[in-house]
PyMOL Python script that loads the backbone (N, CA, C, O; Angstrom):
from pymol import cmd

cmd.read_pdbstr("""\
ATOM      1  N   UNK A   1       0.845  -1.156   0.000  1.00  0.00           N
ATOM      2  CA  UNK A   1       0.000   0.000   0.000  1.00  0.00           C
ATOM      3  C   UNK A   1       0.903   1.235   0.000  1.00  0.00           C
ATOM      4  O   UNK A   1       2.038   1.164   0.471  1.00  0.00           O
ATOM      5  N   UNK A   2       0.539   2.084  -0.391  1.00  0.00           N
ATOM      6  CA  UNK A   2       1.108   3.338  -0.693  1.00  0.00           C
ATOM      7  C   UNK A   2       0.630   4.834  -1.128  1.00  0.00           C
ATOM      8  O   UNK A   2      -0.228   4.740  -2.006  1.00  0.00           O
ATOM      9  N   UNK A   3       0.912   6.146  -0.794  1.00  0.00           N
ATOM     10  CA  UNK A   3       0.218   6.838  -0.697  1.00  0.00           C
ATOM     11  C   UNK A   3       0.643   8.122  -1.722  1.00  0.00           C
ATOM     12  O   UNK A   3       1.807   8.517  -1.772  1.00  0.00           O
ATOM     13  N   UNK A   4      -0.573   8.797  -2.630  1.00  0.00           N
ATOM     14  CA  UNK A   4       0.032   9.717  -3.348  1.00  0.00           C
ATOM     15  C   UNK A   4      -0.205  10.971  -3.274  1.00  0.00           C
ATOM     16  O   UNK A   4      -1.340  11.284  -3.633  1.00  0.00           O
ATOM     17  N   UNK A   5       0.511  11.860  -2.911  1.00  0.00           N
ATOM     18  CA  UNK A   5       0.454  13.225  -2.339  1.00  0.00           C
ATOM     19  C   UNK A   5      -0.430  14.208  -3.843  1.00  0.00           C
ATOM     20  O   UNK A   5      -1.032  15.282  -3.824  1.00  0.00           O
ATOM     21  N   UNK A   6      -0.171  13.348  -4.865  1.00  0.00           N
ATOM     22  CA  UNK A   6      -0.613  14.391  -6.088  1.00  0.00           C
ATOM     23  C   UNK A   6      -0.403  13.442  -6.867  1.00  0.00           C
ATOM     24  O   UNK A   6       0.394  12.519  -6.700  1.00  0.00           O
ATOM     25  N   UNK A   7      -1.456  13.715  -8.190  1.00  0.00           N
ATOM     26  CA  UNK A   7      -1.181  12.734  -9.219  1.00  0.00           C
ATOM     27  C   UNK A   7       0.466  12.577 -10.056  1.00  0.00           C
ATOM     28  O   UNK A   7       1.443  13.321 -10.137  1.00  0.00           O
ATOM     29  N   UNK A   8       0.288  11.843 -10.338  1.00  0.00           N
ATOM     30  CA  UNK A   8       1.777  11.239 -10.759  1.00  0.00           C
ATOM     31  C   UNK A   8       2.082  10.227 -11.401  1.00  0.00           C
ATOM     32  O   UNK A   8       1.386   9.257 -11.102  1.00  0.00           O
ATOM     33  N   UNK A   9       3.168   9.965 -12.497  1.00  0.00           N
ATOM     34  CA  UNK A   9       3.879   8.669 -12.928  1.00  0.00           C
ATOM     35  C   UNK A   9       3.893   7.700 -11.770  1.00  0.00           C
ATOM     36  O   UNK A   9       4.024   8.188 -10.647  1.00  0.00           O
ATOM     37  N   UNK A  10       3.794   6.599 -11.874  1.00  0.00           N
ATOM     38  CA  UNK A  10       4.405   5.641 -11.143  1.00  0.00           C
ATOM     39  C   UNK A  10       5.368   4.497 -11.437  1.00  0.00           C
ATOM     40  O   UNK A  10       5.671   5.126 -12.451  1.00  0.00           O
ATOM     41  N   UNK A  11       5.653   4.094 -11.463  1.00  0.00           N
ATOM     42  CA  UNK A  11       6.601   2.645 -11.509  1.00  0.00           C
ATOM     43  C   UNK A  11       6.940   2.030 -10.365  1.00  0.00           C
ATOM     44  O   UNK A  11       7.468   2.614  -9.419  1.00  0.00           O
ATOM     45  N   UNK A  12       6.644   0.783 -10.393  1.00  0.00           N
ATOM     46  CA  UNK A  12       6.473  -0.325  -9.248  1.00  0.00           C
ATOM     47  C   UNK A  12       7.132  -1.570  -9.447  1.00  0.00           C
ATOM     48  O   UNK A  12       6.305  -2.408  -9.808  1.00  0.00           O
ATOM     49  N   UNK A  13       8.503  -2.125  -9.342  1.00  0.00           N
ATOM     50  CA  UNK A  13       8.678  -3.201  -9.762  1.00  0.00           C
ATOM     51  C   UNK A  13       9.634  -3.844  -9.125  1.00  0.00           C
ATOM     52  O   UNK A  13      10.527  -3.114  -8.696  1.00  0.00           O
ATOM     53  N   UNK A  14       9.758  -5.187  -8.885  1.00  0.00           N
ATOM     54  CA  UNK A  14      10.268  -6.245  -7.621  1.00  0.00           C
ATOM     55  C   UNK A  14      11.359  -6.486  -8.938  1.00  0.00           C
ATOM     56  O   UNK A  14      11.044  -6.612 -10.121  1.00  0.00           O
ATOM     57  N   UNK A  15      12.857  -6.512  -8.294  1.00  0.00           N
ATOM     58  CA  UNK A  15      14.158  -6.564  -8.661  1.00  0.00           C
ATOM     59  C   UNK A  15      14.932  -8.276  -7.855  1.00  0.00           C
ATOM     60  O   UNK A  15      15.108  -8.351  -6.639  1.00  0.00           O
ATOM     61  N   UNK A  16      15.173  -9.090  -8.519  1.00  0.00           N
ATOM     62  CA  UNK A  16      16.335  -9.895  -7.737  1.00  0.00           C
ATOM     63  C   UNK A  16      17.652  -9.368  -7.297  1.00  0.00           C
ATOM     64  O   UNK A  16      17.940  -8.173  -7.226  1.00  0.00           O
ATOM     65  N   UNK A  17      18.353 -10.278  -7.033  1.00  0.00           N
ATOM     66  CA  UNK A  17      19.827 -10.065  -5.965  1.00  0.00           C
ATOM     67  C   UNK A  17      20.369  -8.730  -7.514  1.00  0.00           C
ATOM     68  O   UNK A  17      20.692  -7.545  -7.435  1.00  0.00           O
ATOM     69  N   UNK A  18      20.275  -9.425  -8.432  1.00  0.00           N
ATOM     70  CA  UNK A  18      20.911  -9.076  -9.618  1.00  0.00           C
ATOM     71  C   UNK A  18      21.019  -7.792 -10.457  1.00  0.00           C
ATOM     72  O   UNK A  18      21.682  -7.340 -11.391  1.00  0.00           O
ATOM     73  N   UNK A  19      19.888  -7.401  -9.527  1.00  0.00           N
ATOM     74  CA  UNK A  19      19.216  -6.308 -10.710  1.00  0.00           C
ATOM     75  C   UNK A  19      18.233  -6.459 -11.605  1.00  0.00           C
ATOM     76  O   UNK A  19      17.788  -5.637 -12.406  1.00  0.00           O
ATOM     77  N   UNK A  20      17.941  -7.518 -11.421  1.00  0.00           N
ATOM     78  CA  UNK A  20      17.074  -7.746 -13.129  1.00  0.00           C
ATOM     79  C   UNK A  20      15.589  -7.907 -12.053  1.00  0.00           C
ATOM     80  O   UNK A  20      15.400  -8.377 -10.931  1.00  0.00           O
ATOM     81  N   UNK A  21      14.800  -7.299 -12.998  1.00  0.00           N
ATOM     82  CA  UNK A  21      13.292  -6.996 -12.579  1.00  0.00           C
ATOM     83  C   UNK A  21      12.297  -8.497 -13.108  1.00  0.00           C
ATOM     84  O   UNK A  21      12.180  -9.073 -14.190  1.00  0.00           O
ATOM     85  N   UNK A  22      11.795  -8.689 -11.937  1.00  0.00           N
ATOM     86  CA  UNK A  22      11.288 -10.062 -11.678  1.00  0.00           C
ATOM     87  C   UNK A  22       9.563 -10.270 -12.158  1.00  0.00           C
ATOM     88  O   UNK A  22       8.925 -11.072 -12.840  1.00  0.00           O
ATOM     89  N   UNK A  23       9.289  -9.075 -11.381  1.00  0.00           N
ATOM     90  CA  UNK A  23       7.566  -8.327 -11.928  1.00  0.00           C
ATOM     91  C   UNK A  23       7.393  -7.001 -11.559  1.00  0.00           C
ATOM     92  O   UNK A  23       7.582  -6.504 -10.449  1.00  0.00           O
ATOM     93  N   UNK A  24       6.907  -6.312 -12.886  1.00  0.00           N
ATOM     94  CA  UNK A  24       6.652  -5.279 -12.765  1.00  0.00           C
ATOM     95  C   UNK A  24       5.336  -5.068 -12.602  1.00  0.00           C
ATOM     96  O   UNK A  24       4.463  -5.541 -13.330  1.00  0.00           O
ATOM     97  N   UNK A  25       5.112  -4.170 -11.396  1.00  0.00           N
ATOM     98  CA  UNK A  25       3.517  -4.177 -10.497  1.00  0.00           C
ATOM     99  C   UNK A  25       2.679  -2.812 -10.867  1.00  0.00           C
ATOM    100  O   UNK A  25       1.453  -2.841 -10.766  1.00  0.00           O
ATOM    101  N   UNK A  26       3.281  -1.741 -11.253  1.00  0.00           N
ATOM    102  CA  UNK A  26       2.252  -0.908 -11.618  1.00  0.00           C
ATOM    103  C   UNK A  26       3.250  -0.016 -12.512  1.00  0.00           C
ATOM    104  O   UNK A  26       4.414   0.306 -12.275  1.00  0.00           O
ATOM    105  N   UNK A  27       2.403   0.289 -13.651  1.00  0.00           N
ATOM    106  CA  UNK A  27       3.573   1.365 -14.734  1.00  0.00           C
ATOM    107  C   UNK A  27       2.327   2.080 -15.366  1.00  0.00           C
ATOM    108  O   UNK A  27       1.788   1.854 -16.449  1.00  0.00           O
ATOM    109  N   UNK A  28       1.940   3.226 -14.171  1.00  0.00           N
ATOM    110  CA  UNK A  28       1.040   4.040 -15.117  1.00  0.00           C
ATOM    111  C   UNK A  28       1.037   5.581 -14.624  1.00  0.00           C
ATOM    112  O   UNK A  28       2.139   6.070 -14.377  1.00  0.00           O
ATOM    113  N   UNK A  29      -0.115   6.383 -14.461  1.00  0.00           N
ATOM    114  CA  UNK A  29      -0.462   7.675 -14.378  1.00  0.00           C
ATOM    115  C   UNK A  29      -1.388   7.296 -13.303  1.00  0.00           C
ATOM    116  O   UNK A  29      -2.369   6.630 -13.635  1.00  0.00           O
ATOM    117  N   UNK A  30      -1.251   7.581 -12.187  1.00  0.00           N
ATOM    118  CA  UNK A  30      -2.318   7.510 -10.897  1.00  0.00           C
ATOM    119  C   UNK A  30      -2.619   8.951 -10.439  1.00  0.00           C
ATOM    120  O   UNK A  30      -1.930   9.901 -10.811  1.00  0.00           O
ATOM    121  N   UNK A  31      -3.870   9.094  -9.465  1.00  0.00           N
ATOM    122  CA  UNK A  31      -4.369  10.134  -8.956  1.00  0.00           C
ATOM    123  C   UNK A  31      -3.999   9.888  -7.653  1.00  0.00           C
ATOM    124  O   UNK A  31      -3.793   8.800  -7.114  1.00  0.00           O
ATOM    125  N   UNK A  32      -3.929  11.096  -7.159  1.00  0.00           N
ATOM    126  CA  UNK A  32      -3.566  10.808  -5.822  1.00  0.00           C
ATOM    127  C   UNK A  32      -4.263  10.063  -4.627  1.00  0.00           C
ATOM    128  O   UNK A  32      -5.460   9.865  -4.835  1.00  0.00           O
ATOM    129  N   UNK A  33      -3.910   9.723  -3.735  1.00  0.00           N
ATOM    130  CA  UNK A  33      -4.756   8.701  -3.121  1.00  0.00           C
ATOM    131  C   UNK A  33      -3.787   8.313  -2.387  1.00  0.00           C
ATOM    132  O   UNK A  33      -2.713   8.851  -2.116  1.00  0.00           O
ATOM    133  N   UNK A  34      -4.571   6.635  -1.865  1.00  0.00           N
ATOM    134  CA  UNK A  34      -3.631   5.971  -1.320  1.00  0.00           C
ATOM    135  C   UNK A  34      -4.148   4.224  -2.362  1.00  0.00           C
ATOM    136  O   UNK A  34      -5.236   3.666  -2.499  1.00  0.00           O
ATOM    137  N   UNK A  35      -3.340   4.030  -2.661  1.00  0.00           N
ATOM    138  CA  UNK A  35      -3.077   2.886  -3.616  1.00  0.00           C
ATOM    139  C   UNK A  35      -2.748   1.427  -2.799  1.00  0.00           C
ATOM    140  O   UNK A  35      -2.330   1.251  -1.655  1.00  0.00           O
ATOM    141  N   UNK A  36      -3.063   0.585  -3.726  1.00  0.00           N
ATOM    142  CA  UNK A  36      -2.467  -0.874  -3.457  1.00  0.00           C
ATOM    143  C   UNK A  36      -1.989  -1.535  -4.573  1.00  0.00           C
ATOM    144  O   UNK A  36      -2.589  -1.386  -5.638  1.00  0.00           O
ATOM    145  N   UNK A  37      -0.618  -2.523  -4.484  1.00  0.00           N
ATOM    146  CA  UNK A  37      -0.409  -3.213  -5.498  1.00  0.00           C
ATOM    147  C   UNK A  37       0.070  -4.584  -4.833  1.00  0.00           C
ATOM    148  O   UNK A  37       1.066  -4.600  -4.110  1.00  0.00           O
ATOM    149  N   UNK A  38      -0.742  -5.840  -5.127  1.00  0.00           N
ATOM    150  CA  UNK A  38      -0.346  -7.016  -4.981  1.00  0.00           C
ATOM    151  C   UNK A  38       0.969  -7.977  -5.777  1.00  0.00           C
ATOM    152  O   UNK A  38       1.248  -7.913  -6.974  1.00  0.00           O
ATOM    153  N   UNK A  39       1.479  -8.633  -4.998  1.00  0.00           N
ATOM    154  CA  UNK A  39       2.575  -9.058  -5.662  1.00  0.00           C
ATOM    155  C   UNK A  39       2.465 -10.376  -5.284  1.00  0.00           C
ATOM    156  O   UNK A  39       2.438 -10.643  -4.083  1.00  0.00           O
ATOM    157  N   UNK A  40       2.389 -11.337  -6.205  1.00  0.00           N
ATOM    158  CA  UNK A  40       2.299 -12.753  -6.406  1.00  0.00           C
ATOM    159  C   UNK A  40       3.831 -13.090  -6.653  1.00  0.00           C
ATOM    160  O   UNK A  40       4.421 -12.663  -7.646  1.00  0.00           O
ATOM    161  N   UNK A  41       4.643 -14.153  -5.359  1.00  0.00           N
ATOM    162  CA  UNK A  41       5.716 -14.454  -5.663  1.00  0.00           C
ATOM    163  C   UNK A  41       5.681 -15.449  -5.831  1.00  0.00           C
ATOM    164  O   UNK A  41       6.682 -15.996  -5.369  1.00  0.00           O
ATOM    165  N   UNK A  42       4.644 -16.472  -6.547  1.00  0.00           N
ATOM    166  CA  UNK A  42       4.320 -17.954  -6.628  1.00  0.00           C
ATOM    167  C   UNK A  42       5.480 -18.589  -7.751  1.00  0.00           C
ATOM    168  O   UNK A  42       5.604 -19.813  -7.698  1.00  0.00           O
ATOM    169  N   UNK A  43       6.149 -18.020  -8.537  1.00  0.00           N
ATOM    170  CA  UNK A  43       6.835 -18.175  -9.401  1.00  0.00           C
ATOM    171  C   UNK A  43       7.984 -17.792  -9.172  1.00  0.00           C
ATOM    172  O   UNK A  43       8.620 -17.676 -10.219  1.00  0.00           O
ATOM    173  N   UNK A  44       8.749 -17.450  -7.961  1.00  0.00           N
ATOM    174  CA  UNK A  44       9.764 -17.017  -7.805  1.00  0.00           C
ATOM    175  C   UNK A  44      10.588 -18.270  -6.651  1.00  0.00           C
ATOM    176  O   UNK A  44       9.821 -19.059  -6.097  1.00  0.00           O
ATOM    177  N   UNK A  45      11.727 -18.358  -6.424  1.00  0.00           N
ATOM    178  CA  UNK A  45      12.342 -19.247  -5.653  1.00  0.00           C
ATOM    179  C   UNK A  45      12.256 -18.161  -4.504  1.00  0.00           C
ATOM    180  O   UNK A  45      12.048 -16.965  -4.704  1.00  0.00           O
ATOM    181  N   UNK A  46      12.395 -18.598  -3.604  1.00  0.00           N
ATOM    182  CA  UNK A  46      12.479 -18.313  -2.181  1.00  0.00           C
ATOM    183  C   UNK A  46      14.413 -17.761  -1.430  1.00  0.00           C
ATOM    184  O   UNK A  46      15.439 -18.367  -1.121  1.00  0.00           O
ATOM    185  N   UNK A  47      13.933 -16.287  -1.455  1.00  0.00           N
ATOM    186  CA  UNK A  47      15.249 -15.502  -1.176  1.00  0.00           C
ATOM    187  C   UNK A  47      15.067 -14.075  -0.927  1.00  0.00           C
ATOM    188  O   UNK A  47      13.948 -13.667  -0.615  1.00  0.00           O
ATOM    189  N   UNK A  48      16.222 -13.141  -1.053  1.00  0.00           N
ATOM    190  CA  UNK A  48      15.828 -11.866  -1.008  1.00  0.00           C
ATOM    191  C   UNK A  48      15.605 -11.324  -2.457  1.00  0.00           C
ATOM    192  O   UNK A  48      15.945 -11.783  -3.547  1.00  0.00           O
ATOM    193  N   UNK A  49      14.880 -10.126  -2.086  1.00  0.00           N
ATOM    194  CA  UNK A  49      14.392  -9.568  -3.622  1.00  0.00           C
ATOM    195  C   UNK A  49      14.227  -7.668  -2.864  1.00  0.00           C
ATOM    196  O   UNK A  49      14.146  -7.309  -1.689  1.00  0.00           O
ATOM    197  N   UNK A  50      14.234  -6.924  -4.042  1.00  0.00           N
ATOM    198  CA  UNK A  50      14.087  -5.499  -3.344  1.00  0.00           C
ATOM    199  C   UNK A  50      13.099  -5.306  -4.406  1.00  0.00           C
ATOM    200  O   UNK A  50      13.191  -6.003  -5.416  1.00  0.00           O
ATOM    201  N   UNK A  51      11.752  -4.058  -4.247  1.00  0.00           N
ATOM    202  CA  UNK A  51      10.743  -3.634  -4.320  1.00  0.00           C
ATOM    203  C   UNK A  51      11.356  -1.972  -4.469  1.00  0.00           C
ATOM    204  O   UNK A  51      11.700  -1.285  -3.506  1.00  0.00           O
ATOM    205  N   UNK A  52      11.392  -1.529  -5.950  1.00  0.00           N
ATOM    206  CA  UNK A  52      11.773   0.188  -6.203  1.00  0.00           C
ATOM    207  C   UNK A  52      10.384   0.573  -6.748  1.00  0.00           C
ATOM    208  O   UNK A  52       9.698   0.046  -7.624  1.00  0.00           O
ATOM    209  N   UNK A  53      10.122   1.938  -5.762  1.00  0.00           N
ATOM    210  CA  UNK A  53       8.147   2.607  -6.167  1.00  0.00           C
ATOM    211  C   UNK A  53       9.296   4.004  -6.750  1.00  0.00           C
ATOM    212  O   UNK A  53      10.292   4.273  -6.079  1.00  0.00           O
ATOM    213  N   UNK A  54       8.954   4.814  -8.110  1.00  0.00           N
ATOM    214  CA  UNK A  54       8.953   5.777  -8.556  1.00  0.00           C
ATOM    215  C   UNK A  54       8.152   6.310  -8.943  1.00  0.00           C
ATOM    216  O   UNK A  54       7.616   5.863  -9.958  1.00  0.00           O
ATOM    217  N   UNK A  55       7.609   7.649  -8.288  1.00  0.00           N
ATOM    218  CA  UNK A  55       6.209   8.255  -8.388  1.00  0.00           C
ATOM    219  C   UNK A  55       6.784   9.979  -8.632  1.00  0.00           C
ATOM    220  O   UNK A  55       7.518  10.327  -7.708  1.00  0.00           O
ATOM    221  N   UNK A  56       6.703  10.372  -9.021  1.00  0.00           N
ATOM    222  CA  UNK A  56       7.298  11.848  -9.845  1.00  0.00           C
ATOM    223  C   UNK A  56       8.381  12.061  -9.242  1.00  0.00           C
ATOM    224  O   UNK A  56       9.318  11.347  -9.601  1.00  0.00           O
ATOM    225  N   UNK A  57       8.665  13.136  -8.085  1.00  0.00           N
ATOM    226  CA  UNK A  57      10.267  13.038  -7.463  1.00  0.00           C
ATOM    227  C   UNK A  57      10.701  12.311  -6.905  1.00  0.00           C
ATOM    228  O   UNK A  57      11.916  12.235  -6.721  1.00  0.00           O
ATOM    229  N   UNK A  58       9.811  11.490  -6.421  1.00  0.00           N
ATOM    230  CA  UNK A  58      10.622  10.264  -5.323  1.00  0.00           C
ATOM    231  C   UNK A  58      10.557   9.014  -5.811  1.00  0.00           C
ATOM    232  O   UNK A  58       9.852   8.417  -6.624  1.00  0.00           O
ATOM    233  N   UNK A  59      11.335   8.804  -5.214  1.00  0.00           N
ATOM    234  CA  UNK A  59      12.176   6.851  -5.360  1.00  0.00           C
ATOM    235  C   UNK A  59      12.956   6.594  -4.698  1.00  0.00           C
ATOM    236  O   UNK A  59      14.090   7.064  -4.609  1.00  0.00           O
ATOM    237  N   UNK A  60      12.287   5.522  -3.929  1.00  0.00           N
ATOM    238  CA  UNK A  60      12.583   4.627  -3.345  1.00  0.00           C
ATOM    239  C   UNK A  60      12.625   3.375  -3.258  1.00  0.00           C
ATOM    240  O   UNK A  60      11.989   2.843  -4.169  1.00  0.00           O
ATOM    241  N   UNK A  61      13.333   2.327  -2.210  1.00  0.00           N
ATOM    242  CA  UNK A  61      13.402   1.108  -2.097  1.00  0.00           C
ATOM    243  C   UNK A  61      13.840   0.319  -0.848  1.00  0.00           C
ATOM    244  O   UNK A  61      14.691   0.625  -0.013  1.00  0.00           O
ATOM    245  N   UNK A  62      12.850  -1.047  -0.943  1.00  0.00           N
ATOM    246  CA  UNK A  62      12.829  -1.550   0.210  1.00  0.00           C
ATOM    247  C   UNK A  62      13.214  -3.139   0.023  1.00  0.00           C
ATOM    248  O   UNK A  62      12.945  -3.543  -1.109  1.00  0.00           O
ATOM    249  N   UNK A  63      13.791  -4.128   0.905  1.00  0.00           N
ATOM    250  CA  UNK A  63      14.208  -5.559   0.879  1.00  0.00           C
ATOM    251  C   UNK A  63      13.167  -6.187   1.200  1.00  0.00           C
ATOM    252  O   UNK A  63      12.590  -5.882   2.243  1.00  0.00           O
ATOM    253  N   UNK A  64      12.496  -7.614   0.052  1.00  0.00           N
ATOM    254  CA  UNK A  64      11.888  -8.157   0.502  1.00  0.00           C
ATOM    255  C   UNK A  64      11.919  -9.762   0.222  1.00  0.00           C
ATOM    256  O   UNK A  64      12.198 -10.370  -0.812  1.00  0.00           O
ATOM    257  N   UNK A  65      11.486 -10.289   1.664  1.00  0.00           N
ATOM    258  CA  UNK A  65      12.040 -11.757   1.829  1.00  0.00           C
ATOM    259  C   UNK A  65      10.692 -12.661   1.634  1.00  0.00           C
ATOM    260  O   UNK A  65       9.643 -12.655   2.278  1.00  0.00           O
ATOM    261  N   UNK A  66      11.096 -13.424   0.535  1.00  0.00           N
ATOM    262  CA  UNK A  66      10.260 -14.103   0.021  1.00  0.00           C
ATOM    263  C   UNK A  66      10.686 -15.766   0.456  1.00  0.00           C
ATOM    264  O   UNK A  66      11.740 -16.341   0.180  1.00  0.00           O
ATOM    265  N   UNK A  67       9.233 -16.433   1.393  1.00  0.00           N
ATOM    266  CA  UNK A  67       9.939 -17.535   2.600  1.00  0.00           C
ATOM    267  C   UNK A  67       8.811 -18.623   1.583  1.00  0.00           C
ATOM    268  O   UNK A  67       7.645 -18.415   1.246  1.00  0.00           O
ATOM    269  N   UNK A  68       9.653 -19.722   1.318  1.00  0.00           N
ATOM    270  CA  UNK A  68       8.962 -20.989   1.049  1.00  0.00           C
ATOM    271  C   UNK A  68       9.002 -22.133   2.311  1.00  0.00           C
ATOM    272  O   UNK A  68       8.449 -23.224   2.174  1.00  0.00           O
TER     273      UNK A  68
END
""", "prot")
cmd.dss("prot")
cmd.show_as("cartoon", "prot")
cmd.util.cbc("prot")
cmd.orient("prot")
């Protein structure tokens, strides 16, 4: 979940150890709000992965542990 101060670009997408983008979760034009984007890791092996949200000036990123 996540929150948008003003409408904006977004980009949403779960990265492996590697860099390389695993699923990309939202790539559009949103209104401001507060949002949700689900992420299905049913297809992924079980490890760390990082999650980068870019929404007009900001970007950021967070580690996430995906447990089988």
């Amino acid at each position: 979940m996540y929150e948008l101060p003003a409408a904006s670009d977004v980009r949403l997408s779960v990265f492996d150890l590697l860099g390389r983008e695993v699923s990309p979760l939202v790539n559009d034009r949103q209104e401001a709000g507060v949002h949700r984007a689900t992420f299905d890791a049913a297809g992924l092996a079980g490890g760390v992965y990082f999650y980068r949200l870019r929404a007009g000036t900001f970007a950021g990123s967070r580690r996430l542990l995906v447990v089988r």
